[in-house]
C-alpha positions in Angstrom: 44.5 70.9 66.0 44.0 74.3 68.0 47.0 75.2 70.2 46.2 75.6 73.4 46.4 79.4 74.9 49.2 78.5 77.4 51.2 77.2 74.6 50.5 80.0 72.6 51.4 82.5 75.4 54.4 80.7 75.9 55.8 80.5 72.1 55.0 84.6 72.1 57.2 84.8 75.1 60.2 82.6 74.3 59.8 84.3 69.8 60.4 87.8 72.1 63.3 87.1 73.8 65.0 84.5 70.4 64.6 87.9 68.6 65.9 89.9 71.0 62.6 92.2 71.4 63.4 91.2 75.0 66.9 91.3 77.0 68.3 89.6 80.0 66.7 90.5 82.8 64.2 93.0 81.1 60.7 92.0 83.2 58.2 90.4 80.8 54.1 91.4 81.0 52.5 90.1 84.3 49.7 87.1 84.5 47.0 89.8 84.6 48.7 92.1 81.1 49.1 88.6 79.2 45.5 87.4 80.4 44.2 90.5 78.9 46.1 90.2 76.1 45.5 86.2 74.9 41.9 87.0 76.4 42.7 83.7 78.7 42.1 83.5 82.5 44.7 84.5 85.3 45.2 80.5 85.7 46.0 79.7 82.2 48.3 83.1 81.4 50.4 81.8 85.6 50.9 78.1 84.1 52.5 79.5 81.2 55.1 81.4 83.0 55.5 78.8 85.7 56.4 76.4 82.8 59.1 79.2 81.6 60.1 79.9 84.8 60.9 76.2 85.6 62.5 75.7 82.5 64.6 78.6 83.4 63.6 81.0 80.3 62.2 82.9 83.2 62.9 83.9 86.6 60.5 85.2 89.0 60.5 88.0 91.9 58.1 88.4 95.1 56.3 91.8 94.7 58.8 92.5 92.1 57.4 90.5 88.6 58.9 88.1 86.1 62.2 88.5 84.1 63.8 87.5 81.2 66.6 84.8 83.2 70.0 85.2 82.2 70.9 83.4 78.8 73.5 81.5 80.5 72.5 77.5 80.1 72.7 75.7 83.2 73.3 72.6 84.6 72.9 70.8 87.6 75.9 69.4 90.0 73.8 66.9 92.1 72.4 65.1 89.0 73.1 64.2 85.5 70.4 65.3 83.1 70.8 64.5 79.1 71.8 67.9 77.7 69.6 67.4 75.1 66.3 67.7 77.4 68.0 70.7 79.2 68.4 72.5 76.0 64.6 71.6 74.9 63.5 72.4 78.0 64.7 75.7 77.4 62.9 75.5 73.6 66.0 75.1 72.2 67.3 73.5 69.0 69.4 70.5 69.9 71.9 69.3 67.4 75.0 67.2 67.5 78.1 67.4 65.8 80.3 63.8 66.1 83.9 64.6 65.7 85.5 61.6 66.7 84.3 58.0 67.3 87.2 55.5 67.5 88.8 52.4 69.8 92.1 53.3 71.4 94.5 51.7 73.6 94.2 53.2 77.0 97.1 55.0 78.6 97.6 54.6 82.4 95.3 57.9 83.1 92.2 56.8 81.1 92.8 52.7 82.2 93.0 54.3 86.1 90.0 56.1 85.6 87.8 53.4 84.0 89.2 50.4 85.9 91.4 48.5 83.2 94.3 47.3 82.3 96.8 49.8 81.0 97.0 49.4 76.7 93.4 47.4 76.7 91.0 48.9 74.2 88.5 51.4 75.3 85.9 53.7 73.0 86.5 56.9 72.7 83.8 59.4 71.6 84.8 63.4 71.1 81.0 65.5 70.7 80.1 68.9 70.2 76.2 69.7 71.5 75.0 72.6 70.0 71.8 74.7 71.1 70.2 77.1 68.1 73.1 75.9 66.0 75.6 77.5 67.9 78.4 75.3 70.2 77.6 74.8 73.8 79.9 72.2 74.9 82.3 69.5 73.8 82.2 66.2 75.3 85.2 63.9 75.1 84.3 60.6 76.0 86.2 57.4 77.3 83.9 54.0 77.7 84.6 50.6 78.7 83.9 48.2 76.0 82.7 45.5 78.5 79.6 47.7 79.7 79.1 49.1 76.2 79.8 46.9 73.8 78.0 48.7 70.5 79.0 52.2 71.6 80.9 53.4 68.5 77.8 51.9 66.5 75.6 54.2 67.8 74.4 57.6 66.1 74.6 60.6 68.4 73.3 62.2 66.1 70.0 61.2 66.8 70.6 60.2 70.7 73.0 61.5 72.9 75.7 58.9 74.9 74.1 59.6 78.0 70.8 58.1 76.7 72.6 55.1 75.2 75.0 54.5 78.2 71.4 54.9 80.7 69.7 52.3 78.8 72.3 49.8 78.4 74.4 49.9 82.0 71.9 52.0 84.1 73.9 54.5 86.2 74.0 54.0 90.0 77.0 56.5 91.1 78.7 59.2 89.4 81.7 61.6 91.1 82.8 65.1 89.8 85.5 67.3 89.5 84.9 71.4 88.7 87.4 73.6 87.4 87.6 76.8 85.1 90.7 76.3 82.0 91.9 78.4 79.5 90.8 76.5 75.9 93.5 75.4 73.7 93.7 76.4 70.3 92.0 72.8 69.6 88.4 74.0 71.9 88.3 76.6 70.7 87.8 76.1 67.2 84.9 73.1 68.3 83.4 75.8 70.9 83.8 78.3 67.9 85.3 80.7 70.3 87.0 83.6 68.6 89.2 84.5 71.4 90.5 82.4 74.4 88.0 82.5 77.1 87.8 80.9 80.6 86.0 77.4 79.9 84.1 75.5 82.9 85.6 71.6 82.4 83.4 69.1 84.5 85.5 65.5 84.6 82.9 63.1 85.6 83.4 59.1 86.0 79.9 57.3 85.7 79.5 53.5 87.6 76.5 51.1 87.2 76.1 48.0 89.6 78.9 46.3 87.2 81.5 48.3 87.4 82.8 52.0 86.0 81.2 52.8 82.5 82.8 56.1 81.6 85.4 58.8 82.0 84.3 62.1 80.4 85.4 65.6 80.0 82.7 68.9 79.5 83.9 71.7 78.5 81.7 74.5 77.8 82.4 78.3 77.2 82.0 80.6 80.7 79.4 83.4 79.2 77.4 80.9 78.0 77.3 78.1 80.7 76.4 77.3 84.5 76.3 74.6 87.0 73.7 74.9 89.7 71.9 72.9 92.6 69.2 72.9 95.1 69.4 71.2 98.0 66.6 70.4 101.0 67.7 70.0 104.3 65.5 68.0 106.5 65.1 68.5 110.7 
């Protein structure tokens, strides 16, 4: 099966920049150099870079061109995406590294946050996501057994707690809390950071219409990580 020329044109622009060939920021061959080039019309060579663009490989300037975007990941503040389709969307590698998966007894903090009684049992899940093999944040997970009954028999290996906890207690709020940390000793060896580095740590607590389902903790290294949003105001 022939791939078509706006994939093509955007696999030779995302293999440029994966091999460094092009840096951050460096502006990338217009619609009219890369029509030329894949001998494709104006239309086909825009739609691939719109695609990039949106997916935030790319970032585009009025009278000024299209540039590599900077390699930081982002993420957005006014919704909760699965990571694994933000790193995709970027053509990424996703991968998943499961460090812990366990029941504990919850202590006051973690019973307060999800709604319980203090020393009940709760699920407890601690995750590294990786994008190209290489860390990008560490998830530490709290879930309420009553909402998520097969939790710790899941493989998130294969599909991430977010997908698992949307299919099975369908989210209906969610409330966060933004803050930059210094890693312990701990994060840093899962975020494989050689050096202490600030960290952005996102505590999120996740309802659906039966109550709260989770209590988690994202940490993710500064230089390589982002939170954004966009928001519309209406007259």
């Amino acid at each position: 099966m022939t791939t078509p020329k706006f994939a093509q044109i955007k696999q030779f622009i995302v293999d440029n920049i994966r091999s460094g060939a092009w840096q951050e920021n460096q502006r990338v061959p217009s619609e009219n150099e890369l029509a030329e080039q894949f001998s494709v019309s104006r239309m086909t060579a825009r739609r691939a870079l719109s695609e990039l663009t949106e997916a935030d490989i790319l970032t585009r300037s009025q009278g000024l061109g299209t540039f590599v975007a900077s390699f930081k990941s982002q993420s957005s503040l006014l919704e909760i995406k699965n990571i694994a389709d933000e790193v995709k969307a970027r053509s990424g590698n996703y991968s998943c590294t499961v460090l812990v998966l366990e029941s504990i007894s919850a202590v006051a903090p973690i019973a307060i946050a999800l709604g319980v009684e203090v020393d009940s049992l709760v699920y407890r899940s601690v995750l590294v996501h990786n994008e190209n093999d290489q860390p990008l944040q560490v998830e530490e997970r709290f879930v309420n057994p009553a909402l998520a009954k097969s939790y710790l028999q899941q493989n998130f290996t294969v599909l991430t707690p977010h997908e698992y906890l949307s299919s099975v207690a369908p989210l209906t709020e969610a409330r966060h809390t933004v803050e930059a940390i210094m890693p312990n000793s701990e994060m840093c060896q899962w975020l494989n950071l050689y050096h202490e580095e600030p960290c952005l740590q996102v505590i999120r607590r996740t309802w659906s219409s039966s109550g709260i389902v989770s209590f988690a903790r994202l940490v993710s290294p500064g230089s390589k990580y982002r939170l954004g949003g966009h928001l519309t105001f209406k007259k």
